[in-house]
Structure formats: C-alpha cells, structure tokens
C-alpha positions in Angstrom: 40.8 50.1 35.4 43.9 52.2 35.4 46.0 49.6 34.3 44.2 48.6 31.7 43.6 52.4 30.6 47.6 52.1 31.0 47.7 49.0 28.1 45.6 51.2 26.1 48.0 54.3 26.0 50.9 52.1 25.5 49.6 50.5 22.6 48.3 54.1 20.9 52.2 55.7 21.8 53.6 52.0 20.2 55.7 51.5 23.6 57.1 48.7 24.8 58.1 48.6 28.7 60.1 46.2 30.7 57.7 44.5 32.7 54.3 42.8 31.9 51.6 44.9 30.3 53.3 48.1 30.0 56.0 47.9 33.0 55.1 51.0 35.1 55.5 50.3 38.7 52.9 52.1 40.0 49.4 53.6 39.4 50.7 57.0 40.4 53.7 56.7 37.4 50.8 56.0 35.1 48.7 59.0 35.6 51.6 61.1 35.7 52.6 59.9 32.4 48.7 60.6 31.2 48.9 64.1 32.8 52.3 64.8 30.8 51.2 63.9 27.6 48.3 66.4 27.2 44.6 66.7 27.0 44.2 64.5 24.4 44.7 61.2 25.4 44.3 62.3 29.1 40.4 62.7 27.9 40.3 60.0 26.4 41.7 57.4 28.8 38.9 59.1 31.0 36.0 58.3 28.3 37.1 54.9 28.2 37.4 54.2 32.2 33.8 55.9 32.4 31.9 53.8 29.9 34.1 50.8 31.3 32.3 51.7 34.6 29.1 52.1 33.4 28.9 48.9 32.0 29.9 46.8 34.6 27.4 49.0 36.6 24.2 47.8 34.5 25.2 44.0 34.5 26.0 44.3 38.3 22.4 45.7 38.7 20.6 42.9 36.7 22.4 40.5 38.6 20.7 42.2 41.8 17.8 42.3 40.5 17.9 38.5 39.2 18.8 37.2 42.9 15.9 39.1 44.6 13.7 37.0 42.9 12.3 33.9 44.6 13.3 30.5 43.6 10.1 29.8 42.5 10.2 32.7 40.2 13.8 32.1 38.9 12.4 28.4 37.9 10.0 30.1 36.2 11.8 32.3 34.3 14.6 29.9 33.8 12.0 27.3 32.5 9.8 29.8 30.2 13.1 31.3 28.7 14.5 27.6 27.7 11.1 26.3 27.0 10.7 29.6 24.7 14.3 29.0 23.1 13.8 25.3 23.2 10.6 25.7 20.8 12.1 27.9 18.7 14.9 26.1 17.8 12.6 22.9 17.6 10.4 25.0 14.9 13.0 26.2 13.0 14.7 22.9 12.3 11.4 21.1 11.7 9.9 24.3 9.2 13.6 23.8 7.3 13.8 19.8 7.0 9.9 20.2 6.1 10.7 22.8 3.0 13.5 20.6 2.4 11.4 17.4 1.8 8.8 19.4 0.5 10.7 21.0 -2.1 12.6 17.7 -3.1 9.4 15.9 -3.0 7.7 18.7 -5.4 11.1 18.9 -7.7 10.3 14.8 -8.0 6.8 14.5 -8.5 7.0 17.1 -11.4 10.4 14.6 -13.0 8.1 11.6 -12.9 5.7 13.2 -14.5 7.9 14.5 -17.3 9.2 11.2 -17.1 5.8 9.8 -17.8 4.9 12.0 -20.6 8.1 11.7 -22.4 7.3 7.9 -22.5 3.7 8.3 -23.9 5.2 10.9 -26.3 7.3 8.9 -28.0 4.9 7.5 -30.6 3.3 11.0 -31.1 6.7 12.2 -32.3 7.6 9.4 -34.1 4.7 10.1 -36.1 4.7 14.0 -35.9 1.0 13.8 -34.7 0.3 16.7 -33.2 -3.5 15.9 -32.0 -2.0 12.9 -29.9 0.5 14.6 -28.6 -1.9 17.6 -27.6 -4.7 14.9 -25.8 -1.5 13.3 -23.8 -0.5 17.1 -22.6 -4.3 17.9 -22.0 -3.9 15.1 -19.1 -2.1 17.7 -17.4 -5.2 20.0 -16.4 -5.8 17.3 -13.4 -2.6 19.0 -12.0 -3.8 23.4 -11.1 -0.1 23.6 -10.6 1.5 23.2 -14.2 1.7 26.6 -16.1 2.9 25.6 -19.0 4.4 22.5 -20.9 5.1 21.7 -24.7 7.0 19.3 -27.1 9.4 20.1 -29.9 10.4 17.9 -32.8 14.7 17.7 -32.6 14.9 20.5 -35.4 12.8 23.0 -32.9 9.4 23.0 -34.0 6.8 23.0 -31.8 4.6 20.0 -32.0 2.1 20.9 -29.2 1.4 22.7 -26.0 -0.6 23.1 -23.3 -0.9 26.4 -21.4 -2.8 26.8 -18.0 -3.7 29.7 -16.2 -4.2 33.1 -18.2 -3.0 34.3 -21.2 -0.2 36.8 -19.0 1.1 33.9 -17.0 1.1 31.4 -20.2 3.1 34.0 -22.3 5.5 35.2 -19.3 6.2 31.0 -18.9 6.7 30.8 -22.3 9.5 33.4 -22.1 10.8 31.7 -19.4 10.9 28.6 -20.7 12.2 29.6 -24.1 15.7 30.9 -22.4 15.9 28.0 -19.8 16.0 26.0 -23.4 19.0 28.0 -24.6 20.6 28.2 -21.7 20.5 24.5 -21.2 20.3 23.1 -25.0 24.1 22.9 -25.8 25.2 22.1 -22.0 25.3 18.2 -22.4 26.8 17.1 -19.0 24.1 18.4 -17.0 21.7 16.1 -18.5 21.2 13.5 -16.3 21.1 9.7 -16.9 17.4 10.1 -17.7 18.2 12.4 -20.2 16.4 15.0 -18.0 17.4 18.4 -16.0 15.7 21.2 -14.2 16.1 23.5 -11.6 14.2 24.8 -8.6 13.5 28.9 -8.8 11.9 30.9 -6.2 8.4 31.2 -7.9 8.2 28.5 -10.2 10.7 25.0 -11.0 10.9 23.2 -14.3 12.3 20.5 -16.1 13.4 19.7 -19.3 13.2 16.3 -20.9 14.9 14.8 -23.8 13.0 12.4 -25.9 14.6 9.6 -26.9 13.5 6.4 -29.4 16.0 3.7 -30.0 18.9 5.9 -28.0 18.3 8.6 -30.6 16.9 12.1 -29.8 13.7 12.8 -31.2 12.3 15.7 -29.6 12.3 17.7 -26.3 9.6 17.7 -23.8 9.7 20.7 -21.3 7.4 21.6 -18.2 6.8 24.6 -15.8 5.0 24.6 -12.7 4.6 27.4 -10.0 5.6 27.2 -6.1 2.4 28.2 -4.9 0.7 25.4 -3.7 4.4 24.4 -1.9 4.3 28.3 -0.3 0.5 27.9 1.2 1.3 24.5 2.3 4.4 25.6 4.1 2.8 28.8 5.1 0.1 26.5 6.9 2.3 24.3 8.4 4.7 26.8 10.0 1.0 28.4 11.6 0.7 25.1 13.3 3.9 25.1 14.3 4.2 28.5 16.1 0.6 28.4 17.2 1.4 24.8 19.4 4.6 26.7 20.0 3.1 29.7 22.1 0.3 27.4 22.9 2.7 25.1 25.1 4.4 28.3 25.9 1.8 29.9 27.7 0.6 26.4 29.3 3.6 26.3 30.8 4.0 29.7 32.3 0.7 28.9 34.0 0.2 25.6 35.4 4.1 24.7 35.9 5.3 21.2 34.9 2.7 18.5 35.5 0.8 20.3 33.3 4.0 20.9 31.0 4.0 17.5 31.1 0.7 16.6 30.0 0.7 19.3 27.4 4.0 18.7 25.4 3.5 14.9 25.3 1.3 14.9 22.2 3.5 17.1 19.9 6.6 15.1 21.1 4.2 12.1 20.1 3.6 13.7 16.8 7.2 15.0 16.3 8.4 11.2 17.1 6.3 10.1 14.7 7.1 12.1 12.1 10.8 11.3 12.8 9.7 7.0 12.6 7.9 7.6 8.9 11.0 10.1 7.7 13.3 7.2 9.2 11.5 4.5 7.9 9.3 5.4 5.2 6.5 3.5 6.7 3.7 5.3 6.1 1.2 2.7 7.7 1.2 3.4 11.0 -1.2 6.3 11.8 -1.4 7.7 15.3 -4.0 6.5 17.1 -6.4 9.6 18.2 -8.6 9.9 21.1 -8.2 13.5 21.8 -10.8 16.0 21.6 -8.9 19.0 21.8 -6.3 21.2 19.3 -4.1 18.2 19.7 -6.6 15.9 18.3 -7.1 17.9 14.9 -3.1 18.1 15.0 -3.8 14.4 14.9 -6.1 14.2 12.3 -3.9 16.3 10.1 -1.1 13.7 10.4 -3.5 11.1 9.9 -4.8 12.6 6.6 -1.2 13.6 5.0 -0.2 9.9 6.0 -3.1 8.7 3.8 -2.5 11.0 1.3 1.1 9.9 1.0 0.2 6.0 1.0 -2.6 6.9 -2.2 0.8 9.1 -3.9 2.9 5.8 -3.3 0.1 3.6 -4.3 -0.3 5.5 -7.6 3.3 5.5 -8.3 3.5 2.0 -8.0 0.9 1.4 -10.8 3.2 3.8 -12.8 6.1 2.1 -12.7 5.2 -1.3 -12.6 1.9 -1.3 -15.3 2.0 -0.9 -19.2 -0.1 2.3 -20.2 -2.1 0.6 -23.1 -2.5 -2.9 -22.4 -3.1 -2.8 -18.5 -0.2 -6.1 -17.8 2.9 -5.9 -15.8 5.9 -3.8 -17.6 9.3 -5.6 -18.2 10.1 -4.0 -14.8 8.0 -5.7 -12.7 8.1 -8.7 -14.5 12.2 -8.8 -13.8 11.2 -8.1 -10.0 8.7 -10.7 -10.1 10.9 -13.3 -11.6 13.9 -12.7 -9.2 11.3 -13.4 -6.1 10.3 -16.1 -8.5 13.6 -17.6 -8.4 14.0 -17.3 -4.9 11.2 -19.4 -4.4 11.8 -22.2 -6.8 15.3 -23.1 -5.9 14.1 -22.9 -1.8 11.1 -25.7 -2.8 12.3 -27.1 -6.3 9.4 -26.4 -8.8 9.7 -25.3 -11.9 8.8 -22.1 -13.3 7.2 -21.6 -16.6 8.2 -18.9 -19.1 6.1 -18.6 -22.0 7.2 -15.7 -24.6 4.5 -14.6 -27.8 5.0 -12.6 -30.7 2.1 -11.3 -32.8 2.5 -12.4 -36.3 2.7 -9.8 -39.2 2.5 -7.3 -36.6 4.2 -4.4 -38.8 2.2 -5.1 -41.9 -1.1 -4.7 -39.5 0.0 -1.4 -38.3 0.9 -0.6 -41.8 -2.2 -1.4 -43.6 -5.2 -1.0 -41.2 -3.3 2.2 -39.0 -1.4 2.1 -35.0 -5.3 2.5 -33.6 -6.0 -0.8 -34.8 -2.6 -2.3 -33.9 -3.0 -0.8 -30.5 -6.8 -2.3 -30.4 -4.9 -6.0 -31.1 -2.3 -5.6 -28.4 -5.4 -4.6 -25.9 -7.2 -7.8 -27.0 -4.1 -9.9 -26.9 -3.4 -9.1 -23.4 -6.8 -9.4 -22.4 -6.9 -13.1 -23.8 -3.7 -13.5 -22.1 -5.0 -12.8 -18.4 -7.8 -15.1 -19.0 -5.7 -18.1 -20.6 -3.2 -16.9 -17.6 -3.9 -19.2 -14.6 -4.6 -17.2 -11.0 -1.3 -16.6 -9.7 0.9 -16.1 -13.5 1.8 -13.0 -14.3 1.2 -11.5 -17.8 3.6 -9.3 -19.2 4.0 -6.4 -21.8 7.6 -7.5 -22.8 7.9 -4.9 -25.4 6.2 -3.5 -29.3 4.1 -6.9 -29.7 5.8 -9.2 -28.0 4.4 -10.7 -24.5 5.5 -13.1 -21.5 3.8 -15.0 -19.2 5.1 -16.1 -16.5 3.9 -19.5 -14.8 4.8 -20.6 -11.5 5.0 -23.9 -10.0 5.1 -25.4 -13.9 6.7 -27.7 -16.2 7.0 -28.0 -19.5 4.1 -30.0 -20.2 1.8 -27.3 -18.6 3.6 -24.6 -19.7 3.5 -25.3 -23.3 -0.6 -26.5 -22.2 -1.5 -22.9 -21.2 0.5 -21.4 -24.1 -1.4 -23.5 -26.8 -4.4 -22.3 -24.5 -3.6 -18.7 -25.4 -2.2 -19.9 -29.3 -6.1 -21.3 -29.9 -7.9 -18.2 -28.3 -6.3 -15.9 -30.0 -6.4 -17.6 -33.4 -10.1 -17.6 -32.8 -10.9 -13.9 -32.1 -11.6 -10.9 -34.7 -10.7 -7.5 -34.4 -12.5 -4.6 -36.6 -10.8 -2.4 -39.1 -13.1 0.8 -39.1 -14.5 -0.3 -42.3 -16.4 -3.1 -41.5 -14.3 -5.6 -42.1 -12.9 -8.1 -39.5 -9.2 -8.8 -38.8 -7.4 -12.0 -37.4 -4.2 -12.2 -36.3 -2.0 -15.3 -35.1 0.7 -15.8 -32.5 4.0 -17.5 -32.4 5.1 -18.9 -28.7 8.4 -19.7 -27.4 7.9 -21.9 -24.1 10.7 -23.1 -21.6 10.7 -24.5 -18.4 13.0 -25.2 -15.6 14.5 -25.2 -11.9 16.3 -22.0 -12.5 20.2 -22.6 -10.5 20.9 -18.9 -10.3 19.7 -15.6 -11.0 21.5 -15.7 -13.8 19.5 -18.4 -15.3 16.4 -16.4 -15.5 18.4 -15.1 -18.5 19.2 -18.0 -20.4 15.0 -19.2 -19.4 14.3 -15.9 -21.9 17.2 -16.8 -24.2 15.3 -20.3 -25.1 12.0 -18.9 -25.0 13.3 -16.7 -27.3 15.1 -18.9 -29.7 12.1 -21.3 -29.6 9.6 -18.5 -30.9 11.9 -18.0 -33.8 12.0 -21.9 -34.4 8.1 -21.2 -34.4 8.2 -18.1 -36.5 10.6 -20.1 -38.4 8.3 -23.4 -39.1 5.5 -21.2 -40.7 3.9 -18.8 -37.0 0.3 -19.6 -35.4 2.6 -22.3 -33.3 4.3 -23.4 -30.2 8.0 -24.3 -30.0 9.6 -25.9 -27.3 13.2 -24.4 -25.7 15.8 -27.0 -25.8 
C-alpha cells in the first residue's frame, strides 16, 4: 500500500526518480518525504490507503463467506445464477430478432399492399373516377390497422380517401401524411425500383407509392397504419418469454437437474424449432404436442402462428401469381410455368403448345358500350378459355385483351385444334350492353408449337405466336394462324 501511495505522490509532485516506480529505497524514505511535505498530501495519501483497505476488506469477506458454503449449495448458486443469466440473455436475443422480423414483416405486408392497390388504381386514375377509386380503398377496412390512405392525381388533387378510426386520429394522420409527402416528393433517389418508399416511426409506419401507367406517373398512392397491433403482439410474446423464463428458473432452484432437464427440454424444442422455420422457411412442420401442461399451450401457440403464416403465404401466392379481374394465371406465373415447362419437354421430348388470342375491336367496345362491359368480355373470355383449356394447360391473362394458353405435351395439329375450340366458342357467345341489347365479339389466335432447345426459345415460341395472330388479324380476325 505504501508504495503504491508512493506512485501516487510522485505523479501529483510530477517527479521522476531513478529507480522503478518512484526510486525511493525504502518505506521509511517514503513516509519521511510524506511527513515533510505537509498536511495536505500527508491526509490524503492516508484517505487513499484507508479506502484501499476497506475495499479489499469487503471482497476478502465475501470470499469467506462464499467458501463456507457447501458444495451442494455453491452448485446451486453457481447453477441458478448462470441459469438466471443464461435465460436472460436467451430472452433478450429472442425478444430483439422477434421485433426485428416482426417489424420487417409488418413494414412488408403494408408494401404489398400498397403495391396491390397501386395496381388496381391504375384504371381509376386513368379515368379520374373517383367512386372506383374510393370502393378499391374501402377494401381496406378488412385491415383495423390502416389509419389512413388516399390517392392524388400527378397535379396534387385528391382523387379519394379512406380514413379509419376517429375523426382526431384521421385528421392528425392526415397532417402527418401531408409532410411525409413534402418531405419525400422532390427526393427522387429514395424511391425505390417499385417506385415506392416509406419509413418505420415509433407509433405508426407508412409508405408512399408512385403510380405509374406506361412508365409515366399518374398519380400517388399513400398509406398509414399504426404499430399497435405489432406492440400488443410483442408485448404478449415477451410475457411468454419471461414467464417460461422464471418458470424454468424456479424449477430449477427446486428439484436440481433431472428435473432441469425435463423442464427446459420443451422450450429448447420450441426454440429449435423456431430457429429450423427462420432457417428454412418451412413452415409445414408443426410440433407435434402431447403435453398437457403450460408447455403444451406454448405448443399450441406455435402451432397456430405456424398455420397462420402458411394461410399469409398461401394468400400471397394467389396475389402474385392470379389476374384480379379475370381469375387466370398473370404473365408471372405463366413465365414460371413455362420455364418448368421447358425443363420438362427437352428431358422427355414433347412438344409444348403456345396458343396466343387477341379480342377483336377491343378498343372500339370499350369505347362505345363503356370499360364495365369491356371488363364483363374479358371475364367471359377467360372463362371460355378454361373450359376449351384441356386439364393440365394453363390459361393466361397475357395483358389489356390479349390471352395465352399454354398446352403441354402438344403439337401443332392439337394446338391449333384446341385454339379453333376456343375461336368457335367464343364466336358463339353474347354479352349484354345494359340496354338490352346483345354484343358479340370475335378472336384472332396465333398458335405455335415445338420442342423448345433452350430457355431462350420460349421467347421466339411467343415471338411466332405473336406474328401469326397479326397474319390472322391481318387476313380479316375471327381466325387461326399458324407460326412458321
């Protein structure tokens, strides 16, 4: 102690002494020197040494204490202290990753939904119709979360909205969302690919959707929706979490480790699965449950957001892959259908048949008799196309009026069979006007058919499907033209 009280006073006086540490030969030189100097620093050297002393004093007694315990109770306070620390840390990463996912998963559900609208919205804007834009933002009301959400025409005005909640909340949302707009209006390279940003806040995340229509801007669709069903959800699951925590806690303390044992096994069962389905994304493997205890309604919880989870995907999936108004295949799926298509037919050799339709006169229908009865054409058109369509084709929405059908294990002579099939039923059918009259329309059909070499060729199949529906438009419509 006196030497290092020596070090001290040598540093406060800025000495420097011959030998190391401060160079004072003996213990007796040092408190001479202390006594010479004054009260001062004498009284304090003796402060320090004294709290030194004191401090060493209180650890040396703990240790004491410590190793008059018994083995058996320094196992188990060794083993509840870990165990304690063990589960806290556990908890702690397992609450953040799950407010991680959560969050991201929340921040994406409410993009593909804006991503969603913005495609149904195109048509209302294109056509400044407020009333249809209004019925597609009314969908929202399925979702309690949503505050508020509205479209504006690309000069600002306000084409409709949809407000949930009260009045206060509506108008403090639409404050907010008013300056998140002129904050992010003029900032172009933080719109993403999808034309699309947004932003998580502490109450409340948004995003901010440009709508586009021929890679021209024709409006903006914006939607807010509050945290609190993310909070309650997170609030609940870190309960679980510490309760099982203290649960397994006090287990432990009590019935030592076979019953540790017996007792941590199902969370680390539930942990591990948890772990598989974040590693895997396989959400088809519940855990099976035979418990009758807390464990078992742990269990049961897993079970049930599994499920959930697989209906979410499942829903999704019909999103992306299925046209809203006709019920067929999107261009998507039919490009991920023709790829596994491809696959098969180069392995085994048959043909695949690619039959590609346009409505005739398809404008000057819209333009004369109104979109709701071009619409109610396109529905009937791909509902004659599913029941021309053999069991395993695929009918497709390829875009506006035009249509694909994709026919597997088929030449040309079959192909262009099923697509003078659908030619003949279609030419045969009526549509009403709304004024008691009857329409009929006609289709032209491109059809091609071959052993496709190469992905690659699935793109020159389309290109002569395509050119032989213009040969058909061409030779006077209401036919079927062969590719070359």
């Amino acid at each position: 102690m006196v030497l290092q009280a020596c070090g001290w006073f040598c540093q406060q006086n800025g000495q420097r002494h011959r030998c190391g540490g401060c160079g004072f030969s003996s213990s007796g030189e040092i408190w001479s020197i202390l006594l010479e100097t004054g009260g001062s620093y004498r009284q304090i050297a003796v402060d320090w040494l004294c709290d030194r002393d004191i401090a060493g004093t209180k650890w040396r007694t703990q240790d004491r204490m410590f190793e008059k315990l018994s083995i058996r109770n320094k196992l188990i306070v060794l083993l509840i202290f870990s165990t304690a620390m063990g589960l806290l840390g556990s908890v702690t990463i397992v609450l953040y990753t799950t407010f991680m996912a959560e969050k991201e998963a929340t921040q994406q559900e409410l993009h593909q939904v804006a991503g969603i609208l913005s495609e149904n919205m195109r048509a209302a804007l294109a056509f400044h119709d407020p009333q249809s834009a209004g019925n597609i933002l009314a969908s929202l009301k399925t979702n309690p979360a949503i505050q508020l959400a509205f479209v504006e025409e690309e000069n600002g005005t306000l084409l409709a909205e949809y407000a949930g909640g009260d009045s206060l909340r509506a108008e403090e949302m639409r404050a907010i969302a008013a300056s998140f707009k002129m904050d992010y209006e003029h900032e172009s390279p933080r719109w993403d690919l999808g034309g699309r940003i947004g932003r998580m806040e502490f109450s409340y995340h948004f995003v901010i959707q440009k709508i586009q229509f021929e890679g021209k801007r024709i409006g903006v669709l914006a939607i807010i929706s509050d945290n609190d069903a993310m909070y309650k959800k997170m609030l609940d699951f870190a309960g679980l979490q510490v309760g099982s925590a203290l649960v397994i806690l006090l287990v432990l303390a009590a019935f030592a480790y076979r019953l540790q044992h017996s007792f941590t096994r199902p969370i680390y069962e539930v942990l591990n699965a948890m772990r598989a389905v974040a590693k895997s994304k396989d959400h088809n493997t519940p855990l099976p449950n035979s418990r009758r205890d807390e464990f078992g309604d742990l269990y049961l919880g897993f079970n049930a957001m599994l499920e959930k989870i697989r209906e979410r995907d499942e829903q999704l999936r019909l999103l992306a892959t299925t046209d809203a108004l006709t019920g067929l295949a999107n261009r998507r799926h039919a490009m991920e259908t023709m790829e596994v298509m491809v696959e098969r037919s180069r392995r085994t050799g048959e043909k695949i048949g690619v039959i590609l339709l346009d409505v005739d006169h398809f404008k000057k229908i819209n333009d004369t008799f109104g979109h709701h009865v071009g619409d109610a054409v396109l529905i009937g058109l791909g509902k004659t196309l599913q029941s021309c369509a053999r069991r395993y084709d695929l009918a497709v929405r390829w875009g506006g009026e035009e249509f694909l059908l994709l026919c597997d294990n088929a030449d040309l002579e079959t192909t262009a069979g099923i697509a003078e099939r659908v030619r003949q039923s279609v030419a045969v059918q009526s549509f009403e006007t709304g004024d008691r009259m009857c329409l009929g329309v006609t289709v032209s059909l491109g059809v091609c058919s071959e052993v496709p070499i190469a992905q690659a060729a699935v793109d020159k199949m389309l290109e002569k499907a395509d050119r032989a529906l213009y040969r058909a438009k061409e030779s006077g419509r209401n036919q079927v033209a062969r590719g070359e």
